[in-house]
TORSEVEX-391119 format. One record per atom (N, C-alpha, C): z, y, x; residue in three letters. Coordinates in steps of 0.1 Angstrom, whole numbers, plus 2048, in hexadecimal, padded with zeros to 3 digits. Layout:
N
ZYXAla;...
***
This chain:
278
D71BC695FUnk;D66BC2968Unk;D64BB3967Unk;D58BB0964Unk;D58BA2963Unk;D53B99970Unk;D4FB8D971Unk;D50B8697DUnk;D42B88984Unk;D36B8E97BUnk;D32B8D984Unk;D2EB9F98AUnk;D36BAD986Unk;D39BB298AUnk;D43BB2998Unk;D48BA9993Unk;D58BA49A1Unk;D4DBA29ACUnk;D43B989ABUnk;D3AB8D9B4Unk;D35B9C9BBUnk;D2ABA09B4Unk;D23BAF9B7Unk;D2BBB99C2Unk;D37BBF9BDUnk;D39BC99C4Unk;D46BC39D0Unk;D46BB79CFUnk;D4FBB39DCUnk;D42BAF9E5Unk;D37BAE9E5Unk;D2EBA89EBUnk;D27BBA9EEUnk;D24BC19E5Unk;D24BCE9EDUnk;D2BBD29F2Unk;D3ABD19F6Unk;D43BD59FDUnk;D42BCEA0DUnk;D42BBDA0BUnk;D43BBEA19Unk;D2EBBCA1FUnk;D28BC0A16Unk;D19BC0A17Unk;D1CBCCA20Unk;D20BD5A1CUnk;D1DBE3A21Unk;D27BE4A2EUnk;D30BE0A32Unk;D39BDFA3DUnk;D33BD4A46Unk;D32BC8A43Unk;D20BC6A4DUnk;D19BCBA50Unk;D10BD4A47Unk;D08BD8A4DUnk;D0DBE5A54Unk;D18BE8A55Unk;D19BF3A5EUnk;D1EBEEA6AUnk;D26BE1A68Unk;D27BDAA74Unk;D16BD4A82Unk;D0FBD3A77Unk;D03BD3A7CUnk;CFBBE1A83Unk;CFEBE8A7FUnk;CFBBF5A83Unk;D02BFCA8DUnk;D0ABF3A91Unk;D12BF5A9CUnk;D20C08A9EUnk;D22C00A8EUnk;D2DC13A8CUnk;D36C0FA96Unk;D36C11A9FUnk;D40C0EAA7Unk;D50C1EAACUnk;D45C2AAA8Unk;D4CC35AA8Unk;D56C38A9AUnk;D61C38A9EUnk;D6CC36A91Unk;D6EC46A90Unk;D67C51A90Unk;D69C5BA8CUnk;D6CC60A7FUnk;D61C58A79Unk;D64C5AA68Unk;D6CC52A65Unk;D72C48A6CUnk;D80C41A65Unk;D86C43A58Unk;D8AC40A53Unk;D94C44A46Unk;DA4C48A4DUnk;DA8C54A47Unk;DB3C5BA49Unk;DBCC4EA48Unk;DC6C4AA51Unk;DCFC41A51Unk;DDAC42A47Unk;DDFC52A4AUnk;DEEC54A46Unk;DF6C4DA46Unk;DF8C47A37Unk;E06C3BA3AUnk;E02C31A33Unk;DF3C31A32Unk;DE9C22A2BUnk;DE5C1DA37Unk;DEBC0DA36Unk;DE8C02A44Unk;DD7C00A3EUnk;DD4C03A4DUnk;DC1BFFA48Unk;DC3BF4A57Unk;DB9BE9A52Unk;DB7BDDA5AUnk;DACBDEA66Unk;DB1BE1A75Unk;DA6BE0A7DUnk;D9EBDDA7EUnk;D95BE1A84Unk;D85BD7A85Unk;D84BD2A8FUnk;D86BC7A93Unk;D82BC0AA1Unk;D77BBCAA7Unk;D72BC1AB4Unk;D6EBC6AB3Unk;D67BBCAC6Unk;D6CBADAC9Unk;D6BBADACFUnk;D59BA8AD9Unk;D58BA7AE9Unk;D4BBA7AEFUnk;D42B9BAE7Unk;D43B90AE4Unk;D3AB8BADDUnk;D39B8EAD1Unk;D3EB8DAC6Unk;D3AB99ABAUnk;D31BA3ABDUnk;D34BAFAC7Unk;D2EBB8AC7Unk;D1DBB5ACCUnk;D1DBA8AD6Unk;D0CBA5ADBUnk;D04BA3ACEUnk;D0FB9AAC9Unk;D07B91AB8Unk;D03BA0AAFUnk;D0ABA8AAAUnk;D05BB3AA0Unk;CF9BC0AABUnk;CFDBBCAB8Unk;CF2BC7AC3Unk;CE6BBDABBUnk;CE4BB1ABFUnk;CD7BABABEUnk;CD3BA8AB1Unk;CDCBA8AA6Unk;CD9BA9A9AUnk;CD6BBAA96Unk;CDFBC6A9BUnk;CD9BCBA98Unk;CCABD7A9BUnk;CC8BCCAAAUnk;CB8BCAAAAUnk;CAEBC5AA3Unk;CAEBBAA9BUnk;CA7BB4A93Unk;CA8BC0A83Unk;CB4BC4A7FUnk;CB3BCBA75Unk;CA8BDBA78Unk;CADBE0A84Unk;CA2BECA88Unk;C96BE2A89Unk;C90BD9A89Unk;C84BD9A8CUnk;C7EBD3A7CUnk;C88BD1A71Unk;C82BCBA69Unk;C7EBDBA63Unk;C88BE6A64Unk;C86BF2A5CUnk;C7BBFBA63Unk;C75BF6A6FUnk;C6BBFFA74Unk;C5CBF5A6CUnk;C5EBE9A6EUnk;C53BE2A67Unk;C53BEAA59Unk;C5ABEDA53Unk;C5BBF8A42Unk;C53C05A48Unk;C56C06A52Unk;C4EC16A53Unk;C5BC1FA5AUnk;C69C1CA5BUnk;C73C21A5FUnk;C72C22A6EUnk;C72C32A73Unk;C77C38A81Unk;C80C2FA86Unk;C81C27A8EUnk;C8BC23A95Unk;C8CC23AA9Unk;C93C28AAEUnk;C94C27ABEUnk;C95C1BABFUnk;C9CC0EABCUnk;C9CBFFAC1Unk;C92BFBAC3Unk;C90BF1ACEUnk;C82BE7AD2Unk;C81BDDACBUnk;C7DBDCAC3Unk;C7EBCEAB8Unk;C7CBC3AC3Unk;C87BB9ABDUnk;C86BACAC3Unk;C80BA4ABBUnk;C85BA1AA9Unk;C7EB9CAA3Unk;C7CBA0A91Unk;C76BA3A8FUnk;C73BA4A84Unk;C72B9DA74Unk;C7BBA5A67Unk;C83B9CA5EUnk;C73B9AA56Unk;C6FB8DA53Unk;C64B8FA4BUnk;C63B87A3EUnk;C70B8EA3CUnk;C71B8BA2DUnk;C83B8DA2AUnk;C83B95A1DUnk;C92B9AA18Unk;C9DB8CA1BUnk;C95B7BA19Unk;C9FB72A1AUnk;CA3B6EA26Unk;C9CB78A31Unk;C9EB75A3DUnk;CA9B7DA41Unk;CA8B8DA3EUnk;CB4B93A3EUnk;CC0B92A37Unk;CBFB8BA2CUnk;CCEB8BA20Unk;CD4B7DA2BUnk;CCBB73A32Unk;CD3B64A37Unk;CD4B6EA44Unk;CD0B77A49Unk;CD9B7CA59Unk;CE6B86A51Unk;CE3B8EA43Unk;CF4B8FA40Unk;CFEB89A41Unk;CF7B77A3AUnk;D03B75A2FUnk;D06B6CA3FUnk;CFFB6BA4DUnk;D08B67A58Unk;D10B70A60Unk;D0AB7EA5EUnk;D15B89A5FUnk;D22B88A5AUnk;D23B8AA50Unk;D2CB86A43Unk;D35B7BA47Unk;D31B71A4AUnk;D3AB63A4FUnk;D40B66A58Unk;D3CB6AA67Unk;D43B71A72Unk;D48B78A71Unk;D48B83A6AUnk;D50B8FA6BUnk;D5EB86A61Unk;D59B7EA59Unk;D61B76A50Unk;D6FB71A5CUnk;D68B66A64Unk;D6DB5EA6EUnk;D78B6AA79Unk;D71B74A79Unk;D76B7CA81Unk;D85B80A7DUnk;D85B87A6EUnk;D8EB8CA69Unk;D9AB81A68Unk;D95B76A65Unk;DA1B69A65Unk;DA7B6DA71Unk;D9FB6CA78Unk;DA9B67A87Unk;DB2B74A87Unk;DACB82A87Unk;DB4B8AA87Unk;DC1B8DA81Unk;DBFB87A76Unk;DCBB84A70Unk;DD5B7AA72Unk;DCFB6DA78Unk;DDDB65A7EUnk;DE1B6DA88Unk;DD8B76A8EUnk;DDEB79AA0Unk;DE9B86A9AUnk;DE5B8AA91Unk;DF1B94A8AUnk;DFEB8EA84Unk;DFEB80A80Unk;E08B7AA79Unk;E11B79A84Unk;E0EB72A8CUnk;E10B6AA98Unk;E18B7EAA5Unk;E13B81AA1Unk;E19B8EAA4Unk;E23B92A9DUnk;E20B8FA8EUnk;E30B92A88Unk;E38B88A88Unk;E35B7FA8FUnk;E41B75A91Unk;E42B65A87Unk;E34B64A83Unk;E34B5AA78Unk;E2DB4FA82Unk;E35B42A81Unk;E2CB38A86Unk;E21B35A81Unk;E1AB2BA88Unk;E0BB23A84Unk;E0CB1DA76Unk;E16B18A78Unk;E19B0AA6DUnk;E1BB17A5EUnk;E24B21A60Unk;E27B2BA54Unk;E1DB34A52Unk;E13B35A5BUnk;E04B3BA56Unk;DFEB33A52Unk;DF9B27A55Unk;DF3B19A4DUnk;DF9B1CA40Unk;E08B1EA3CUnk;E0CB1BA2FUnk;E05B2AA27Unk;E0BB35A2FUnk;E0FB41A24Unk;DFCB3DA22Unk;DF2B41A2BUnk;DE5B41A26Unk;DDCB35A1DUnk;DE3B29A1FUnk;DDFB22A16Unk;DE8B22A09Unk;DF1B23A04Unk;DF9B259F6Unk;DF6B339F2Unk;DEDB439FBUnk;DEDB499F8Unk;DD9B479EEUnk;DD7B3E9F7Unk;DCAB3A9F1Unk;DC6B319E5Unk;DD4B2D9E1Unk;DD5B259D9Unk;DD7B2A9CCUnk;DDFB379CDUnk;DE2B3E9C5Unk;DD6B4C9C0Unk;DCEB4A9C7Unk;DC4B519C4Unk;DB8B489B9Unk;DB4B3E9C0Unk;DB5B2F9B7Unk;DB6B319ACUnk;DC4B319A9Unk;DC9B2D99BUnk;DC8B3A992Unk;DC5B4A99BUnk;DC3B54997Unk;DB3B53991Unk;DABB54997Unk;D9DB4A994Unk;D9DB4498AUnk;DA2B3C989Unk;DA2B3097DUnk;DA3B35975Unk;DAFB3D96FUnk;DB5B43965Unk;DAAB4995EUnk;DA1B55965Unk;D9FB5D963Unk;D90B5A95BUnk;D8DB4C962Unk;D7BB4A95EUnk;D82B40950Unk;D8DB3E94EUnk;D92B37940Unk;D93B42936Unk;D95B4D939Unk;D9BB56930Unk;D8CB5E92FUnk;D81B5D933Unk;D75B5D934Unk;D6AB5592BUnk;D71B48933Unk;D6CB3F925Unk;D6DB4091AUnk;D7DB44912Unk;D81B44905Unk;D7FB55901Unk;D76B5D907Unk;D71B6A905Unk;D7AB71908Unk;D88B6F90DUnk;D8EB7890FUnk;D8FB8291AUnk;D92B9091EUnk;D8EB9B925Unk;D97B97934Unk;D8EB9593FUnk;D96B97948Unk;DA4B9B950Unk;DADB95955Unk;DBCBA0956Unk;DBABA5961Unk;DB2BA6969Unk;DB6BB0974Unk;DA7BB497BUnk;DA0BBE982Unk;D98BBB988Unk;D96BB9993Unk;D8FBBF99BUnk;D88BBB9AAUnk;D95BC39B8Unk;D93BD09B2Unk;D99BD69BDUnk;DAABD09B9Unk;DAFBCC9B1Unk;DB8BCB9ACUnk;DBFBBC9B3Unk;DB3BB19AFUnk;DB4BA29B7Unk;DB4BA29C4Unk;DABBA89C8Unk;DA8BA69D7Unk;DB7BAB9E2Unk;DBDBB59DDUnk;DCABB49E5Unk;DD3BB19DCUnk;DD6BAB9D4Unk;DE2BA39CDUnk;DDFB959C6Unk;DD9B8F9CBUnk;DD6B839C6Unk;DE4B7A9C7Unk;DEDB7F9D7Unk;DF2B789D6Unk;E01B779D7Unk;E03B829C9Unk;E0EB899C7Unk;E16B7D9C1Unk;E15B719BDUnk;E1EB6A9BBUnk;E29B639C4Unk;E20B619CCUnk;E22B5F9DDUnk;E32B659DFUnk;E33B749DCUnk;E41B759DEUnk;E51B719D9Unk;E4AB6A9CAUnk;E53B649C5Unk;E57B5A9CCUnk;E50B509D5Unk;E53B469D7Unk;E59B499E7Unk;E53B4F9EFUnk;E5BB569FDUnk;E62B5C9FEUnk;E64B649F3Unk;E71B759F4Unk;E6AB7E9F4Unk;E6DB8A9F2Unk;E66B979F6Unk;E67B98A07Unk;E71B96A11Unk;E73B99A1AUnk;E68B93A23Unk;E64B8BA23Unk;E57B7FA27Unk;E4AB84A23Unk;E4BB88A19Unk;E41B87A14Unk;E3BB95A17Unk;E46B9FA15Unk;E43BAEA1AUnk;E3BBADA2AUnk;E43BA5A32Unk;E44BA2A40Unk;E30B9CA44Unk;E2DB97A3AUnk;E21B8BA38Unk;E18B95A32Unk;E18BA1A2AUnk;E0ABABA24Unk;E0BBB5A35Unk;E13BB7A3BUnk;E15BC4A41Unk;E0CBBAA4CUnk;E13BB1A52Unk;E0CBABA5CUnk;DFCBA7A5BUnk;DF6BA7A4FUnk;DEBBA4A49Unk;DE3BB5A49Unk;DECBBCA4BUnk;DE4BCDA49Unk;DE3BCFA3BUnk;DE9BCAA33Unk;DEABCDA21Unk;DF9BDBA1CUnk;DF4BE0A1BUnk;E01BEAA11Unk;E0CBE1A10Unk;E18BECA0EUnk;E26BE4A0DUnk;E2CBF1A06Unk;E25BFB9FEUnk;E29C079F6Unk;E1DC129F0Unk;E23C159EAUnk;E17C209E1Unk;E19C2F9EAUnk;E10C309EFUnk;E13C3E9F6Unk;E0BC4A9EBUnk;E17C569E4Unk;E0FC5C9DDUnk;E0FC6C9E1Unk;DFEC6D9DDUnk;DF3C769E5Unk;DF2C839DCUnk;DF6C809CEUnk;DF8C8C9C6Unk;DFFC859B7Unk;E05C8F9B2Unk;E0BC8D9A4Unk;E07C98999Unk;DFFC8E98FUnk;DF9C96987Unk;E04C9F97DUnk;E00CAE97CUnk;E08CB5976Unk;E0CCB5968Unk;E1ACB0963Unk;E1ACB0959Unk;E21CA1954Unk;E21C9A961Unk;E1DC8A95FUnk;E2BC85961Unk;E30C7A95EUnk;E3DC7395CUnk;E3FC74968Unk;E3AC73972Unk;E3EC71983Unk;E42C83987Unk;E38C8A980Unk;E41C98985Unk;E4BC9B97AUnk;E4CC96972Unk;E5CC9A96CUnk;E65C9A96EUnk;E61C89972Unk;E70C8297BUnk;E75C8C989Unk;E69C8C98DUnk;E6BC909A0Unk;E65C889AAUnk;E5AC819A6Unk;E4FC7E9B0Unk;E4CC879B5Unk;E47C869C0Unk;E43C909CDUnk;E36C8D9D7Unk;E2EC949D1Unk;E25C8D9E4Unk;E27C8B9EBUnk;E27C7E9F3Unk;E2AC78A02Unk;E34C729FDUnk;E37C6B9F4Unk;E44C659EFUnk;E3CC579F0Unk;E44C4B9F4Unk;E42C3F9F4Unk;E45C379ECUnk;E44C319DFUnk;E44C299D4Unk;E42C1C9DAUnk;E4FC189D7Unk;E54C099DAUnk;E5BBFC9D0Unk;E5DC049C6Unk;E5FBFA9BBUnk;E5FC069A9Unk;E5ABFB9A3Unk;E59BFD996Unk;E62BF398EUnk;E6ABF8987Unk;E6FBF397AUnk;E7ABE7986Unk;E76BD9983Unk;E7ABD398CUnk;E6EBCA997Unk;E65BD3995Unk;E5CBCC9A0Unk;E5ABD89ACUnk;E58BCC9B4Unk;E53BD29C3Unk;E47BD59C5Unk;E40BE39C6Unk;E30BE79C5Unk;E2EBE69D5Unk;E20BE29D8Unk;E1BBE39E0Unk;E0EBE89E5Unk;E08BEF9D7Unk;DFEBF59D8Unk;DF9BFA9C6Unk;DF3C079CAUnk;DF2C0B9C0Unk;DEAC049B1Unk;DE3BF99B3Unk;DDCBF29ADUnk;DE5BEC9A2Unk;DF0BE59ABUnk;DFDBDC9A2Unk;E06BE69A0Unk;E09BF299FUnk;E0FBFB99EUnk;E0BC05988Unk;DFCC05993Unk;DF3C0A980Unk;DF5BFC979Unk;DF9BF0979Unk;DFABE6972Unk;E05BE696EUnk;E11BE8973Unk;E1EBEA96FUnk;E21BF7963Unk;E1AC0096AUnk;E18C0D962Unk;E16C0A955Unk;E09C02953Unk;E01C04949Unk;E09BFB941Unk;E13BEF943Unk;E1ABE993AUnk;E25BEA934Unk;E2EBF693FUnk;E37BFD939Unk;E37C0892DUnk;E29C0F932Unk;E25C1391EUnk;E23C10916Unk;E21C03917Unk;E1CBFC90FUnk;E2ABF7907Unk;E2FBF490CUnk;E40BED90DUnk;E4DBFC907Unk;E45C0590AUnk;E4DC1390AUnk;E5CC12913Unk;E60C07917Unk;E69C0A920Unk;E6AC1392BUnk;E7AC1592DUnk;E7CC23938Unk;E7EC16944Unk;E7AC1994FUnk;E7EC11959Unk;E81C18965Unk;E85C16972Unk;E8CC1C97EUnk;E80C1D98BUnk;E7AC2898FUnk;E70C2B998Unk;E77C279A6Unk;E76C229B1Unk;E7CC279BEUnk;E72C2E9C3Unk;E72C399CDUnk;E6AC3D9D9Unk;E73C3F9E0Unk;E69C3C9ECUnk;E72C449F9Unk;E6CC4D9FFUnk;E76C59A00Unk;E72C68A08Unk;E7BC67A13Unk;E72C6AA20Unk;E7AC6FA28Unk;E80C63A2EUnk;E7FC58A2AUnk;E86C4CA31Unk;E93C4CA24Unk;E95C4DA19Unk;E9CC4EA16Unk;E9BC49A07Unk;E9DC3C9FBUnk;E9BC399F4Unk;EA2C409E4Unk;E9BC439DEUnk;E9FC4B9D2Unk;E96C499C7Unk;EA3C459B9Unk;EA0C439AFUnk;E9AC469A5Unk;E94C4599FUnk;E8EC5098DUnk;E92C4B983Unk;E94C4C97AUnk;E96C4296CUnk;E86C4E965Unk;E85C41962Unk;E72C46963Unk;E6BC41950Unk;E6CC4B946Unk;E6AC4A93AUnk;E5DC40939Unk;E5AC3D92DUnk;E4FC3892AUnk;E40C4292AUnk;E33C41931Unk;E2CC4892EUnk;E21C4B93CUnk;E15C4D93DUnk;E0AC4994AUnk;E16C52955Unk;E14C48962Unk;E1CC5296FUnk;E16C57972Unk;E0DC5B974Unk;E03C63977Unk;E06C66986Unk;E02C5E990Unk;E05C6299EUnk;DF5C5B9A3Unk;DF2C629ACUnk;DE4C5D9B4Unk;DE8C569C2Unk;DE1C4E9C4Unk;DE3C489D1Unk;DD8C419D9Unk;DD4C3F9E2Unk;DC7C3B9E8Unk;DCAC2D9E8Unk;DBEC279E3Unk;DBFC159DFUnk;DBAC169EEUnk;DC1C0C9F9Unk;DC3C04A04Unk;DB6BFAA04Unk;DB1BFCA0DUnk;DA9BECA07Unk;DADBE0A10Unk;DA9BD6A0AUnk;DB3BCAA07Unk;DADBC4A18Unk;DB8BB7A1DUnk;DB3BAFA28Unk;DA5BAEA29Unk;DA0BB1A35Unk;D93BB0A36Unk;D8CBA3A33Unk;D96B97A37Unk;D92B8AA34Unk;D8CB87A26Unk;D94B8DA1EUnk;D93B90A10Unk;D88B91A0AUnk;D83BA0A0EUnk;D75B9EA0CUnk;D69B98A0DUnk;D6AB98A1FUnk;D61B8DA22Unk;D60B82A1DUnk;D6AB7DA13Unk;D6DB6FA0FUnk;D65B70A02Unk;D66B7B9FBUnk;D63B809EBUnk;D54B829ECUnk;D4EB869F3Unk;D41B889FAUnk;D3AB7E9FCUnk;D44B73A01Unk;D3BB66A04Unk;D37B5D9FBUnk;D44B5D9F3Unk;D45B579E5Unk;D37B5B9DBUnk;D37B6C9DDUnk;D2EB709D5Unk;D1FB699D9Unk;D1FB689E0Unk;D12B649E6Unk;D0DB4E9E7Unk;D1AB4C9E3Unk;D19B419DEUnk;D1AB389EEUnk;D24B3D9F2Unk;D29B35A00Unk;D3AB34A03Unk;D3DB24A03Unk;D4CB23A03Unk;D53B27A0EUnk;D54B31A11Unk;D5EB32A20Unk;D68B28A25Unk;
***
């Protein structure tokens, strides 16, 4: 996926979660199945909610001006596409602003000072940075991108735990609402994961000698061990209970539902796309 695919569909990601924020989904019926994938709240509090009521009065009145049925009393009307992409891309910033705070008030709940959220978020931003950099160098000199979109956006800032420990750092994705394991949903038949004794509802927590956190860096590990043909050592945990595989060379074939990454995240990749520095 190249950059300006990345730009594109992170900009239709948090485009479309605006605009439903605008549309005021406030009924979490259709939610996404939780199970044992941390999904990041939506907050959700009284001024936010006046700002998208009154914005999403102006959007019912720009789609009734199209000829669109709408019950809202138009307040004001969009009269012109650049009028509505500049009330997204301030959607987009708030809901931006929003997700920040939510996220310190969660840090700060797991027990991390001000001063150690100042650090973990700015060195985790730094490392995204240098992730960036890399990537539009190896772009320059024609070479194929190493990771994509869904892939970056919750691991950008997997180096991060070299430098704090896993314990910290595990402690810093959970409190963030990011994965801290592969929850697997089925195992394809036939496949090195059912040979071994993978199992559905098994929780994958380390590969080889890395610590997986989500299925994204997990298919990246996979895909280098075949490559490598090495046998390496699976953990999952069933049952509360950690257990080993010695896991041959060859695709694991296990499915797992990609998490989507810190909300901040997007909103940030969104903004970017749009050619605004958060």
């Amino acid at each position: 996926m190249n950059g300006k695919s990345i730009a594109l569909v992170a900009l239709g990601v948090a485009g479309g979660y605006c605009l439903t924020t605008l549309f005021g989904a406030g009924d979490n019926s259709n939610a996404p199945n939780k199970g044992s994938v941390e999904w990041v709240p939506v907050v959700q509090d009284s001024k936010l909610k006046l700002e998208n009521d009154e914005l999403r009065k102006q959007v019912a009145a720009h789609l009734s001006a199209l000829g669109t049925q709408v019950s809202a009393p138009p307040k004001k009307v969009f009269t012109s596409s650049e009028e509505m992409m500049a009330a997204l891309k301030d959607a987009t910033m708030r809901n931006y602003t929003r997700a920040l705070q939510q996220e310190t008030d969660q840090l700060i709940a797991a027990g991390f000072s001000m001063d150690r959220i100042q650090y973990l978020k700015g060195r985790s931003e730094q490392l995204d940075t240098d992730r960036r950099n890399a990537e539009a160098d190896r772009r320059m000199k024609g070479l194929p991108p190493v990771v994509d979109l869904t892939y970056s956006l919750d691991n950008s800032d997997l180096d991060l735990k070299n430098e704090i420990g896993e314990v910290e750092y595990e402690r810093y994705r959970k409190a963030t609402g990011r994965q801290i394991s592969v929850p697997v949903t089925s195992v394809l038949p036939g496949s090195v994961a059912q040979i071994v004794g993978v199992k559905p509802g098994d929780e994958i927590i380390k590969f080889g000698d890395q610590r997986v956190y989500n299925v994204g860096q997990l298919t990246k590990l996979s895909e280098k061990q075949v490559t490598l043909g090495e046998r390496l050592t699976l953990v999952v945990q069933r049952n509360g209970l950690a257990i080993q595989f010695d896991v041959p060379s060859g695709v694991l074939g296990v499915s797992s539902p990609f998490p989507p990454p810190a909300l901040s995240k997007v909103f940030e990749h969104s903004l970017k796309a749009q050619g605004i520095q958060p």
